[in-house]
Residue frames as qw, qx, qy, qz and C-alpha x, y, z in Angstrom:
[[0.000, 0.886, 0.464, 0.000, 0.00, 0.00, 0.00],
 [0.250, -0.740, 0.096, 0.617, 3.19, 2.28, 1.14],
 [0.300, -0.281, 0.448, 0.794, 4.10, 2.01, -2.91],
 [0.251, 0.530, 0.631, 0.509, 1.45, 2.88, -5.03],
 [0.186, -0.951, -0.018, 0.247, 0.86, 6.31, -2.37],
 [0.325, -0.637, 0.176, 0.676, 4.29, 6.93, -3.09],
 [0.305, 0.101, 0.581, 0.748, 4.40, 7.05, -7.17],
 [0.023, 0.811, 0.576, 0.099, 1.34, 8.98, -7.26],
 [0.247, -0.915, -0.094, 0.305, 3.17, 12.16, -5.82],
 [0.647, -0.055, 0.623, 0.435, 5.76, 11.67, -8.05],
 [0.448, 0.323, 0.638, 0.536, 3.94, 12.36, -10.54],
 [0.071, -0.958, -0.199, 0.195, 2.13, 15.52, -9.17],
 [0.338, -0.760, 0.104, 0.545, 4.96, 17.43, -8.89],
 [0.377, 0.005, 0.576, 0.725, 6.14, 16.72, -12.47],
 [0.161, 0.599, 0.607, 0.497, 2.83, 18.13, -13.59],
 [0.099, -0.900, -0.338, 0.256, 2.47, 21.03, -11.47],
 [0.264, -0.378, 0.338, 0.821, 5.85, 22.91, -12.85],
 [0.125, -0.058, 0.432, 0.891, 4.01, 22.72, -16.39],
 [0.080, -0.821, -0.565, 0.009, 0.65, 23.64, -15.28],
 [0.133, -0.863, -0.183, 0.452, 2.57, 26.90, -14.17],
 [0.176, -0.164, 0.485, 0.841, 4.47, 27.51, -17.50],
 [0.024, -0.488, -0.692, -0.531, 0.99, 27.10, -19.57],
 [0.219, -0.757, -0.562, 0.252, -0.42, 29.82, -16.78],
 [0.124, -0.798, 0.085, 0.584, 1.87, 32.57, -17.33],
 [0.612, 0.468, 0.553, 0.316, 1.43, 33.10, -21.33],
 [0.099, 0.995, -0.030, 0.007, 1.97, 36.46, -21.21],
 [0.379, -0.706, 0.452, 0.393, 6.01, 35.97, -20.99]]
């Protein structure tokens, strides 16, 4: 159970950097 919690977060974090490039279109 302790490894399928951990790859999940994992992957957040890779997607939150390019949620915030596709937010700031104006640069």
């Amino acid at each position: 159970q302790a490894a399928p919690e951990k790859l999940p977060p994992i992957i957040l974090p890779s997607t939150v950097p390019i949620d915030r490039d596709r937010r700031h279109p104006d640069h």
